[in-house]
C-alpha positions as CSV (number, residue, x, y, z in Angstrom):
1,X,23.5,83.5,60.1
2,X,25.7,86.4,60.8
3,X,23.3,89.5,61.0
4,X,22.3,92.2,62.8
5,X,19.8,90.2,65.1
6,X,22.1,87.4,65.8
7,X,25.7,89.3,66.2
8,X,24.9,93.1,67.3
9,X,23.7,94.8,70.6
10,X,20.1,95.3,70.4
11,X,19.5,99.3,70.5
12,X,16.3,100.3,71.5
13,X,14.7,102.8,68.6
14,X,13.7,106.1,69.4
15,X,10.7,107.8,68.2
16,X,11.0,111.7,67.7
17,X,7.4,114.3,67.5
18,X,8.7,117.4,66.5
19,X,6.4,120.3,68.0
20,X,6.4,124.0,66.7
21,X,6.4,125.5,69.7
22,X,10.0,123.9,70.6
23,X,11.7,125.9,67.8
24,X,12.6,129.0,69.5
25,X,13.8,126.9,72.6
26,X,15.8,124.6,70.9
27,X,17.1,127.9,68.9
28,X,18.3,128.9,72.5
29,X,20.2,126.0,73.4
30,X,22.0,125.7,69.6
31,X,23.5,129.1,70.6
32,X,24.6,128.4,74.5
33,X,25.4,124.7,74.3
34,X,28.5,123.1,74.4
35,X,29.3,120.6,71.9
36,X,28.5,117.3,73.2
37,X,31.6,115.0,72.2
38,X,30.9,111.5,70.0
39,X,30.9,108.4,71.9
40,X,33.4,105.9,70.8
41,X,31.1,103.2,68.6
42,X,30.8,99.7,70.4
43,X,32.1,96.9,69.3
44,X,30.5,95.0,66.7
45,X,30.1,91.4,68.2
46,X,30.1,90.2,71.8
47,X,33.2,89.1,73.7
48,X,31.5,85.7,73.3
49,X,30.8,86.1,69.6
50,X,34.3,87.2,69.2
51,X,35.6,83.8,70.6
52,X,33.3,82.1,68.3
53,X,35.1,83.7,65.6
54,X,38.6,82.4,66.7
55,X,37.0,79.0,67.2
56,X,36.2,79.2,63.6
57,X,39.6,80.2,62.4
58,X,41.7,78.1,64.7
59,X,39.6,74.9,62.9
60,X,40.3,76.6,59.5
61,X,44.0,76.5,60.2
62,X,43.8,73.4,61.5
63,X,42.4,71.6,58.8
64,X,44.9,73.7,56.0
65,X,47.5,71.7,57.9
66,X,48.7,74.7,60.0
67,X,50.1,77.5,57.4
68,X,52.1,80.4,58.7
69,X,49.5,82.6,57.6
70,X,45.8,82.2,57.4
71,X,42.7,84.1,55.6
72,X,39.1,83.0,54.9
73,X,37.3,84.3,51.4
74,X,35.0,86.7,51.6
75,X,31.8,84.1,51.1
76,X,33.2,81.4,53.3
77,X,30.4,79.9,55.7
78,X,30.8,77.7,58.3
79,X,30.7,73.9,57.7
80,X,28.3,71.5,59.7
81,X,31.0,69.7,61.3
82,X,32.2,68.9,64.8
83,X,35.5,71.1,64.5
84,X,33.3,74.3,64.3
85,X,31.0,76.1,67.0
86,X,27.5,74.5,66.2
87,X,25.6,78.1,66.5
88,X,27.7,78.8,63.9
89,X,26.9,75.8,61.2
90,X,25.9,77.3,57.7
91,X,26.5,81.1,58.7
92,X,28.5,83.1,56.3
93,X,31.9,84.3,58.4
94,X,32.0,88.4,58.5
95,X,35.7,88.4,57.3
96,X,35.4,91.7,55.9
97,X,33.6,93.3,59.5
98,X,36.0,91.3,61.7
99,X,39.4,93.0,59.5
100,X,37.6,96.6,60.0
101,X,37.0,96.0,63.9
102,X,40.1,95.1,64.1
103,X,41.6,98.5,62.2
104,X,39.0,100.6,64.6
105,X,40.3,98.9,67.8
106,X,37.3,97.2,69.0
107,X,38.2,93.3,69.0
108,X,39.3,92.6,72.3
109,X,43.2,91.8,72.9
110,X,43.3,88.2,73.8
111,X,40.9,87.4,70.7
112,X,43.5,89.2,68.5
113,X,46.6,87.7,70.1
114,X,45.1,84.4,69.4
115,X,44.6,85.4,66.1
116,X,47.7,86.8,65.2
117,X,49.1,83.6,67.0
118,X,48.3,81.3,64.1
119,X,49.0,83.7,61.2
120,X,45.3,85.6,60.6
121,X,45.7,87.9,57.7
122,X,44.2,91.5,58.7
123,X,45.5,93.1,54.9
124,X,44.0,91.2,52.8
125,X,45.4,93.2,50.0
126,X,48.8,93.1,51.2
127,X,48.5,89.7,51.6
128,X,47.5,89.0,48.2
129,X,50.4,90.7,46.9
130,X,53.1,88.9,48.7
131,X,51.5,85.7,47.7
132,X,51.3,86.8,43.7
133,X,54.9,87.8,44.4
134,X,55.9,84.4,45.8
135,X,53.8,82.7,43.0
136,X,55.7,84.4,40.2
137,X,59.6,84.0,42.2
138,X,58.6,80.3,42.2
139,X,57.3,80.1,38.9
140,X,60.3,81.6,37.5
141,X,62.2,79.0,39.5
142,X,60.6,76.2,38.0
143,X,59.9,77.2,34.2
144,X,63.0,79.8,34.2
145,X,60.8,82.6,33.0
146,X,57.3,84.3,33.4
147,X,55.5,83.9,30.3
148,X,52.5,82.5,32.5
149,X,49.7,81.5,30.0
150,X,46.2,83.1,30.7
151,X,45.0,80.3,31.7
152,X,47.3,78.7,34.1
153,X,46.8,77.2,37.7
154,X,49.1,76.2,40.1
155,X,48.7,72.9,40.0
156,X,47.2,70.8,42.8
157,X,49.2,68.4,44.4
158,X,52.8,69.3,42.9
159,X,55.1,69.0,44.9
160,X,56.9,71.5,43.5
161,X,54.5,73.9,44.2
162,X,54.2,74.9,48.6
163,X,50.6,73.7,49.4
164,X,49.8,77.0,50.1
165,X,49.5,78.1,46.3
166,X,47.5,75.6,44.8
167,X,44.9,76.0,42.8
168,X,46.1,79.8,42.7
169,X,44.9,81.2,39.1
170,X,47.8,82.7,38.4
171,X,47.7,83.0,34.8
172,X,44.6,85.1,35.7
173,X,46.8,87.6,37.8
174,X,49.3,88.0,35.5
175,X,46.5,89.0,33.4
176,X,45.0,91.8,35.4
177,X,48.9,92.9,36.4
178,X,49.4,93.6,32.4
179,X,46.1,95.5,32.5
180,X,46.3,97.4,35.3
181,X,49.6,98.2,34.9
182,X,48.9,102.2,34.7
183,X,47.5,102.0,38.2
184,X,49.8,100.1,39.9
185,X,52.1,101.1,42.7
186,X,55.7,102.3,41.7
187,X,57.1,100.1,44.5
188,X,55.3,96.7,42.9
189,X,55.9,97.9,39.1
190,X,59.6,97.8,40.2
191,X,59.8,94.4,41.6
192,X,57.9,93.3,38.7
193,X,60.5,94.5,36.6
194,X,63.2,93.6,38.3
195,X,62.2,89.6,38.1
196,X,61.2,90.0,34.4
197,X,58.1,90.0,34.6
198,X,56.9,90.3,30.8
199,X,54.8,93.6,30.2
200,X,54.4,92.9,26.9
201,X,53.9,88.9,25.8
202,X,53.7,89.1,22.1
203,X,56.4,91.2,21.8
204,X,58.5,88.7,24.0
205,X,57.5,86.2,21.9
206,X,58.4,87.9,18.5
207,X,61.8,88.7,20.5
208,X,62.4,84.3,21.7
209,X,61.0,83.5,17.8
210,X,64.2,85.6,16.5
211,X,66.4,83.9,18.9
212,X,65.2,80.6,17.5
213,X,65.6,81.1,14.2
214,X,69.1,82.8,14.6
215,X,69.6,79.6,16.4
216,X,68.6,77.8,13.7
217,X,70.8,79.2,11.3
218,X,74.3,78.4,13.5
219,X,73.3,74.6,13.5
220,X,72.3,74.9,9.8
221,X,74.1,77.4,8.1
222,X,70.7,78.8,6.3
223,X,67.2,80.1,7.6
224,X,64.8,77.2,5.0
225,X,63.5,76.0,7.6
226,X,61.2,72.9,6.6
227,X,57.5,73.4,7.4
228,X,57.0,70.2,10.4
229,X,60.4,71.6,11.8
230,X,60.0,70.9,16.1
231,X,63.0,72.5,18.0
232,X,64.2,68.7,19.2
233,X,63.7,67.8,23.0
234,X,66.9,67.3,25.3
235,X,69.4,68.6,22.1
236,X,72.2,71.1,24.0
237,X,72.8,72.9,20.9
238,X,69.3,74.2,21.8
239,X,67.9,76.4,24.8
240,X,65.8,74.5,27.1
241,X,63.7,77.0,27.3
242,X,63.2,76.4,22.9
243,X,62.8,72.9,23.2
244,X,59.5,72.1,21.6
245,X,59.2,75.2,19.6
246,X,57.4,74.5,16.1
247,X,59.7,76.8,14.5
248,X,58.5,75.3,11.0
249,X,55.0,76.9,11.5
250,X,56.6,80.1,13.2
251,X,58.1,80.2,9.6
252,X,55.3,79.5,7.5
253,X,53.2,82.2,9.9
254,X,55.8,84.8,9.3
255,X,55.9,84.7,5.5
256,X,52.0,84.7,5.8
257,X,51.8,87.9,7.8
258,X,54.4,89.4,5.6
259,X,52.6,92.4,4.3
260,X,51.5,93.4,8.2
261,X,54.8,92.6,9.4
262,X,56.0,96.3,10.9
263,X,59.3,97.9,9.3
264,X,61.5,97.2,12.4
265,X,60.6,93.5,12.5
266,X,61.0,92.9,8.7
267,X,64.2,94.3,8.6
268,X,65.2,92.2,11.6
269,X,64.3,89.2,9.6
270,X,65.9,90.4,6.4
271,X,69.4,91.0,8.0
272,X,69.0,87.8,9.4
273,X,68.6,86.0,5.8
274,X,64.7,85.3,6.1
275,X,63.6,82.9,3.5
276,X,60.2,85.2,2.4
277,X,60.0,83.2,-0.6
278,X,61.1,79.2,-1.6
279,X,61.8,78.1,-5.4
280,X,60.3,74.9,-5.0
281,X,58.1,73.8,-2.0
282,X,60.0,73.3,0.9
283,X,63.8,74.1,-0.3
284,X,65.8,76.3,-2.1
285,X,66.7,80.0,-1.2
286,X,65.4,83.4,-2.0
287,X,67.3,84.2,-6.1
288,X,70.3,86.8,-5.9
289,X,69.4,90.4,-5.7
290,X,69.1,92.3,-9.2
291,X,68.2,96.1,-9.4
292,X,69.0,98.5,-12.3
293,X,71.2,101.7,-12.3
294,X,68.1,103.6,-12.7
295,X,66.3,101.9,-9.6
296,X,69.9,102.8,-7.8
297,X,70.3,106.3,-8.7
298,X,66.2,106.6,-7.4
299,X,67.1,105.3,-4.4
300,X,70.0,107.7,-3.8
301,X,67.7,110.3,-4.5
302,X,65.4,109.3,-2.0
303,X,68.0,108.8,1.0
304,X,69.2,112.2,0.0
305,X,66.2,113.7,0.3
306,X,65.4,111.9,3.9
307,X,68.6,113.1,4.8
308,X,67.8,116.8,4.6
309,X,64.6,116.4,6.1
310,X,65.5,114.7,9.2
311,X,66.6,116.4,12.3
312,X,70.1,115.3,12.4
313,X,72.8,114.0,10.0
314,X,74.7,111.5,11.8
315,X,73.2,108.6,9.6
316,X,70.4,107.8,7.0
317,X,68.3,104.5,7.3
318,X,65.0,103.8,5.7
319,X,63.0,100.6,6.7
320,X,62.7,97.6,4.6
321,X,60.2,98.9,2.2
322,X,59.8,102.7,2.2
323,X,57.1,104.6,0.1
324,X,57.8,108.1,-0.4
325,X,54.7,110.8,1.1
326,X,53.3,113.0,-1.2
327,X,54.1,116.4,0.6
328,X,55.8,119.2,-0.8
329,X,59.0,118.2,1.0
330,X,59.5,115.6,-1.3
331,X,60.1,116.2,-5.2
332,X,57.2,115.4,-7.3
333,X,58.6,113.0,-9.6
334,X,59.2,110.8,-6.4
335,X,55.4,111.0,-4.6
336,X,54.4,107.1,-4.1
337,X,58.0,105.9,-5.3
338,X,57.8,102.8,-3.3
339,X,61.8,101.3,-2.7
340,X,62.9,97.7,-1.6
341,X,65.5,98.9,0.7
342,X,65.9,95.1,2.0
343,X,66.7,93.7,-1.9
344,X,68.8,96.9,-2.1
345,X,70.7,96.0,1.0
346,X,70.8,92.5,-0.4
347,X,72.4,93.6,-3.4
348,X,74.9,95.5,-1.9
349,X,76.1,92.5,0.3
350,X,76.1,90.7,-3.3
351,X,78.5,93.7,-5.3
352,X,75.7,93.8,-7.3
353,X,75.4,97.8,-7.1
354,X,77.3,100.8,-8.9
355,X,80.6,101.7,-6.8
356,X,79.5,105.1,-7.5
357,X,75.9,104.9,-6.0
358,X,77.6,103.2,-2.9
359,X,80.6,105.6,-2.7
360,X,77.9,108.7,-2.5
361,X,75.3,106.7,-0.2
362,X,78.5,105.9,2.3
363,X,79.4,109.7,1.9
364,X,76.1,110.6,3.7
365,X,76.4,107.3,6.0
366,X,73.9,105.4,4.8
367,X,73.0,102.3,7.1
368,X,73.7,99.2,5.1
369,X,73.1,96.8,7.7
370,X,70.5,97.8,9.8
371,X,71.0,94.9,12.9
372,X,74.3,96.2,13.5
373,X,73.1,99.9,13.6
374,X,70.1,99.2,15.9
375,X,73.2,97.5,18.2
376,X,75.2,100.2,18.1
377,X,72.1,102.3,19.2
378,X,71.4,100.6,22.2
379,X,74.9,100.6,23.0
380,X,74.8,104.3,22.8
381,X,71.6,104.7,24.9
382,X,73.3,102.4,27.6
383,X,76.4,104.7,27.3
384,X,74.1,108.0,28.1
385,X,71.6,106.1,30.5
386,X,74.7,105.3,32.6
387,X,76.4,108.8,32.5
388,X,72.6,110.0,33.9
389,X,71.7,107.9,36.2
390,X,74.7,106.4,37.4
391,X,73.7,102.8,36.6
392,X,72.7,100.6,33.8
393,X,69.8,99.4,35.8
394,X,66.8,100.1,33.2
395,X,63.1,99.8,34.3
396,X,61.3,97.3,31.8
397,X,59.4,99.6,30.6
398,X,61.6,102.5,30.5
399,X,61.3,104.5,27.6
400,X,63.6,107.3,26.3
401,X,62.3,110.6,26.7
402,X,61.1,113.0,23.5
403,X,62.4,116.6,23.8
404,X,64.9,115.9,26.0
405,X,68.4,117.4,25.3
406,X,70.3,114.6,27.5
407,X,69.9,112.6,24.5
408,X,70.7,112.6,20.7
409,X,67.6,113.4,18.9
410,X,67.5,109.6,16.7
411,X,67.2,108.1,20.2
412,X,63.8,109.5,21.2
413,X,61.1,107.0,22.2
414,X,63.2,104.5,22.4
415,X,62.2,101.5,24.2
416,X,65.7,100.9,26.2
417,X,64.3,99.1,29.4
418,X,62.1,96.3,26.3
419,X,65.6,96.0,24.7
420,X,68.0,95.5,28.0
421,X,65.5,92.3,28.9
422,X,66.3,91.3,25.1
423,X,69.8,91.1,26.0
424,X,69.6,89.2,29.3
425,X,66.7,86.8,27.3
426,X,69.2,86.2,24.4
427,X,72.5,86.4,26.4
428,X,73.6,83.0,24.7
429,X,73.1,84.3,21.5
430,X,75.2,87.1,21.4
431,X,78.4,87.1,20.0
432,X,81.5,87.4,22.7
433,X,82.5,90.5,21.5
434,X,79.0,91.9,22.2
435,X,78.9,90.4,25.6
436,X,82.3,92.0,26.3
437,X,80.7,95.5,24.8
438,X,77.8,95.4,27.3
439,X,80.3,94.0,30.2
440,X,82.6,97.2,29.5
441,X,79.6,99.3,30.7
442,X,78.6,97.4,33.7
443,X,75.7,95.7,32.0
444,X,73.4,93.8,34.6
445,X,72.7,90.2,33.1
446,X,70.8,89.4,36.2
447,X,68.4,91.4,37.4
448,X,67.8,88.8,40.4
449,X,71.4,89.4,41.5
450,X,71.1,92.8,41.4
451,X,68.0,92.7,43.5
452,X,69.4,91.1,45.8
453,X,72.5,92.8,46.2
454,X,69.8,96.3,46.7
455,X,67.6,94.5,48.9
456,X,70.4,93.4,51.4
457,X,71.9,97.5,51.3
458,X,68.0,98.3,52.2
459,X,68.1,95.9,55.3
460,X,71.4,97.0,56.3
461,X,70.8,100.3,56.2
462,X,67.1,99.5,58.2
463,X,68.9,97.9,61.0
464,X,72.2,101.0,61.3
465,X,68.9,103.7,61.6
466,X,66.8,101.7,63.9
467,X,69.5,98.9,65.7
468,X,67.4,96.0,64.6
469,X,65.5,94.0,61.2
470,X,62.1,93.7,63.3
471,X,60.6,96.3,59.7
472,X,56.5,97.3,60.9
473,X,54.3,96.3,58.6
474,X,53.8,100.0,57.2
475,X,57.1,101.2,57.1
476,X,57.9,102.5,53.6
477,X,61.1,103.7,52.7
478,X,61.4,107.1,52.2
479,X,61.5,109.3,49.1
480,X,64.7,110.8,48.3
481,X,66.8,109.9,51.2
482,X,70.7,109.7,50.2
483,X,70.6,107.3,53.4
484,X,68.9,104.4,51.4
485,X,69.4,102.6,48.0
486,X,67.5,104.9,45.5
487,X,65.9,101.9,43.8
488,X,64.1,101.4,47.4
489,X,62.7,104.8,47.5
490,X,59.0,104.3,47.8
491,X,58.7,101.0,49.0
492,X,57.5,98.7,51.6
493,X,60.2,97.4,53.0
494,X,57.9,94.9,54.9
495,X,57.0,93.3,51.4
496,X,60.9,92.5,50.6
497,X,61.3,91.0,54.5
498,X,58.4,88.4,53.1
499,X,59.6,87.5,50.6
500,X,63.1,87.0,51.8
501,X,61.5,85.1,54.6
502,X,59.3,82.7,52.0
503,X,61.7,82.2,48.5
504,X,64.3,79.7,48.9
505,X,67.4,81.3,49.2
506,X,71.0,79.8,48.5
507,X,73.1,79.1,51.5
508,X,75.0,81.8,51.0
509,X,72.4,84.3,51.5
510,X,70.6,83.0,53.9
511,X,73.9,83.2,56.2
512,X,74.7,86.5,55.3
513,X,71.0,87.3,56.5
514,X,72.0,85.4,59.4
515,X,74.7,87.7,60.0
516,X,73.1,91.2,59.3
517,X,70.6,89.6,62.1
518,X,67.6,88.9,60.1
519,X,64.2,87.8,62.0
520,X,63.2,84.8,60.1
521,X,60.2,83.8,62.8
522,X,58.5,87.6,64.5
523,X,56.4,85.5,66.8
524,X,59.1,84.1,67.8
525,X,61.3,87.4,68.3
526,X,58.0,89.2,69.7
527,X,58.3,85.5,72.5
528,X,61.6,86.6,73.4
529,X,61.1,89.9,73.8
530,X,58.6,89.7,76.3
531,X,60.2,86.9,78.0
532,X,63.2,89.6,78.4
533,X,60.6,92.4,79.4
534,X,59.7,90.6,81.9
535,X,62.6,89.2,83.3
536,X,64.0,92.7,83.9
537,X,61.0,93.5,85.7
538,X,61.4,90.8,88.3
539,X,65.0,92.0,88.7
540,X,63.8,95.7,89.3
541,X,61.2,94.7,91.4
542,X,61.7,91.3,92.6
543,X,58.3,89.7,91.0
544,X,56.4,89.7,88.2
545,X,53.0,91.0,89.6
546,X,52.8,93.9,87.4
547,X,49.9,96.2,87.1
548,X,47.7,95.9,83.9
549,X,48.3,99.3,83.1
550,X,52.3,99.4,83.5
551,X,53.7,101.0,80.6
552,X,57.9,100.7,80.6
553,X,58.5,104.4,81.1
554,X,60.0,105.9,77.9
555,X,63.6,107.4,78.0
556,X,64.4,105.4,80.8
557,X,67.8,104.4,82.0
558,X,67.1,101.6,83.6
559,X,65.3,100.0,81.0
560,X,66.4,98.6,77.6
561,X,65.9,101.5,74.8
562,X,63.9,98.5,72.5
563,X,61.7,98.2,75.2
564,X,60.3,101.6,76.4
565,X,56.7,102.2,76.1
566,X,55.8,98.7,76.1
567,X,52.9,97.6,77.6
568,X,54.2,95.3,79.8
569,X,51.1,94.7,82.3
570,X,48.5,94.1,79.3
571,X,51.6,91.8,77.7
572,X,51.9,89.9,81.4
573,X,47.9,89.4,81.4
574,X,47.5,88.4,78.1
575,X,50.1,85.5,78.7
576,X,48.5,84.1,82.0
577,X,45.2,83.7,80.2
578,X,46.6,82.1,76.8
579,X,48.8,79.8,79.0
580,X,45.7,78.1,80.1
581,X,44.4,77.7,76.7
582,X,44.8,73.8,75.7
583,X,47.6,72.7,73.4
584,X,50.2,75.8,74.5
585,X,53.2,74.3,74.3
586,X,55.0,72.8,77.0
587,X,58.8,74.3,76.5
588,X,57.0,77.8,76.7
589,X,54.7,77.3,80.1
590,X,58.0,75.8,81.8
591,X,59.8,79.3,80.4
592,X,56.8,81.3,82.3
593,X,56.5,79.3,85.3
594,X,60.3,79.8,86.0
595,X,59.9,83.5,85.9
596,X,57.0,83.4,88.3
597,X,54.1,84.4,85.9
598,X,51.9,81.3,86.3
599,X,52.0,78.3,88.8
600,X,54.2,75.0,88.1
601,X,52.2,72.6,86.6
């Protein structure tokens, strides 16, 4: 087992008497002595333990079929097999202790070169991250959305799927994303949002149940939609993404929930030409509207009324079914006057109601059809969002701010960043004028795009401040810096250089990448490096016998700027002893024994 008797130095305990007569003594020396300064801890584990530890990990990797990146769970223990040290065999493996000695500097340098040779992950957090965030891009990829179900694995042995990520719960992470979402990082919240990553699931699903239903109604030419109704497999007129749909008992749920239904979501239905209610069982619309001049002239009274009570005058709507309050802003004779604004609607689009009722209602602009004027709404809140910020590049879950004069009163709480990923969800199913509406204001239909286009600015900009794309694990970008894309600000850049280096990418980026200089392999970059460091060492100093302790001097001239403070001796030492570890490859001891480090085999 892994404990203290098997893994640390033995320290031999100490046994204190205190005696009274020390006190004034010891008061002496508490006044006179210097401080005596803490001795650096020593390392947890022996050198020899520490190689027992890479043993264990290199037959990890080995048996996961060699991954670019390795990490053991946090209860792993060490199988009885052949492959693994045999002191080891059934001892848990002190993951967690061997990351911290790492962070504190006391694993020795060849164990954590060999380590970071095959991929070891030292943050496990930030590893988990990148591989949620390659789990949802490739999701996405396959399904062509992220409504991941709760219960959803990555299925074993897809080859769809890279081996990597089976197994993965991710329904289970999406799950703790949604409820966590309040303590989440601003840099992850944004890439969340920027792949569509759904916040909210039922309200995404009350949104792709509309779209089916207004679907519906342009094969049909009506909204009765028969109760064992399946959106039909492989039909174009359909979304893929619909196929399957059991729109008949989306229906029949509807008209059941009817009475719960909010205001909003009723009146989306109604101006679509919901069925709430079938003659005869399965067929047959909803009878024409009929209301009476006195039901009218209430109705006036009561959108007059709202009218002078609301905060602005540039329209009067109601939703679908309106019951007046019983405060003393309303007039008596109208407290719990309940109105059918949707049948009164209805009517109107029949001619059904006085001319005079509608002349005085359009006098105070009454909203007669309530999906258009939600439409124009939006368009307006893009309008203003764009003269603010510059951009119509609205967070998910951006919401429009109360008591703030930028913006029109009537548009306060508005959730704009839930109704931009309606648009790009139900781009098919708006009309080409609306598409051409949203176009005229630079409207992003893909967010991915859009990504891509900021993430590409990021690494160009990286590479002009530092000359090169090799980003540190820790670098973030910074906060307000005109220099870099705002929508960076905040973030680890590292994270977007994984996933750049993981997603599959069309051609077409991948050679612009190419071109900007991008490090797909950074063992590979690191090989080169040194193999230059020390090749302009030999030229300086015609051989490679470099003291441990040579540093490159910093601000030297007659080094390369990317390579000052290096530590080239510890770098030289480290690859003698690795190049007589079995199975380094061949192509990289001839590269070393040309330059002189080691002997010619």
């Amino acid at each position: 087992m892994f404990g203290a008797a098997v893994w640390r130095r033995a320290r031999r305990p100490i046994s204190v008497v205190w005696m009274p007569w020390l006190d004034p003594l010891c008061a002496m020396v508490s006044t006179t002595a210097t401080p005596v300064k803490s001795k650096v801890r020593k390392p947890l584990y022996t050198l020899e333990k520490q190689r027992q530890l890479l043993e264990v990990v290199r037959a990890v990797h080995e048996e996961a079929g060699r991954p670019s990146t390795i990490s053991i769970k946090a209860r792993f223990r060490v199988p009885f097999s052949e492959k693994y040290p045999i002191e080891l065999h059934g001892a848990r493996f002190p993951v967690s202790e061997l990351r911290k000695e790492k962070r504190e500097g006391r694993l020795d340098m060849q164990i954590v070169a060999g380590l970071d040779a095959i991929g070891f992950v030292w943050d496990y957090d930030e590893y988990q991250w990148q591989q949620t965030q390659f789990a949802l891009t490739k999701y996405k990829e396959i399904h062509g959305d992220l409504l991941v179900h709760f219960n959803f694995d990555v299925p074993t042995g897809d080859v769809q799927w890279p081996r990597e990520l089976w197994a993965k719960k991710l329904g289970s992470v999406v799950h703790h994303l949604r409820t966590s979402k309040a303590s989440l990082l601003s840099d992850k919240k944004q890439w969340l949002n920027d792949v569509g990553f759904v916040w909210d699931a039922p309200e995404l699903h009350w949104n792709a149940n509309l779209s089916a239903l207004k679907t519906y109604k342009a094969i049909h030419g009506h909204l009765t939609v028969p109760t064992p109704f399946i959106v039909p497999h492989q039909d174009a007129q359909w979304p893929r993404a619909m196929w399957g749909l059991k729109l008949g008992t989306v229906v029949s749920n509807l008209r059941n929930a009817a009475s719960t239904l909010l205001p909003q979501k009723r009146d989306a239905l109604n101006d679509l030409g919901f069925v709430w209610r079938l003659v005869e069982r399965g067929v047959g619309p909803s009878p024409p509207a009929s209301i009476s001049l006195d039901k009218q002239t209430q109705i006036l009274q009561v959108v007059e009324c709202q009218r002078a009570q609301q905060p602005h005058t540039k329209f009067v709507n109601l939703p679908s079914r309106f019951k007046v309050p019983t405060t003393a802003s309303w007039p008596r004779h109208l407290h719990k006057c309940v109105v059918d604004i949707s049948t009164f609607r209805r009517a109107y689009n029949e001619g059904r109601l006085q001319p005079s009722i509608v002349q005085a209602l359009d006098a105070i602009h009454f909203v007669w059809n309530d999906q258009n004027h939600q439409w124009n709404l939006k368009l307006e809140a893009l309008a203003i969002y764009r003269a603010t910020y510059h951009d119509v590049l609205v967070g998910q879950d951006f919401v429009i701010p109360p008591d703030d004069s930028t913006w029109p009163v009537y548009l306060w709480g508005k959730k704009l960043g839930a109704a931009v990923l309606d648009f790009r969800l139900s781009q098919q199913h708006l009309s080409q004028a609306q598409r051409d509406e949203l176009d005229a204001i630079g409207f992003v239909w893909d967010a991915i795009e859009d990504q891509w286009q900021v993430n590409y600015a990021g690494l160009a900009t990286y590479k002009s401040i530092y000359g090169h794309l090799q980003v540190p694990q820790a670098f973030v970008v910074p906060d307000n810096d005109p220099k870099w894309p705002p929508k960076l600000w905040n973030t680890r850049l590292a994270s977007v250089v994984h996933h750049l280096r993981h997603c599959n990418l069309a051609n077409e980026r991948r050679d612009a990448l190419d071109a900007l200089g991008f490090v797909w392999n950074p063992l590979e970059v690191q090989w080169n490096r040194n193999l230059r460091a020390l090749a302009w060492f030999k030229t300086m100093h015609g051989h490679v016998r470099i003291p441990r302790k040579f540093v490159v001097p910093d601000q030297s001239p007659t080094w390369p700027q990317d390579l000052w403070n290096m530590k080239l001796g510890m770098t030289a030492f480290n690859l003698r002893i690795r190049s007589r570890q079995d199975g380094y490859p061949a192509n990289r001891l001839d590269q070393l024994s040309q330059l002189g480090l080691i002997e010619p085999n």
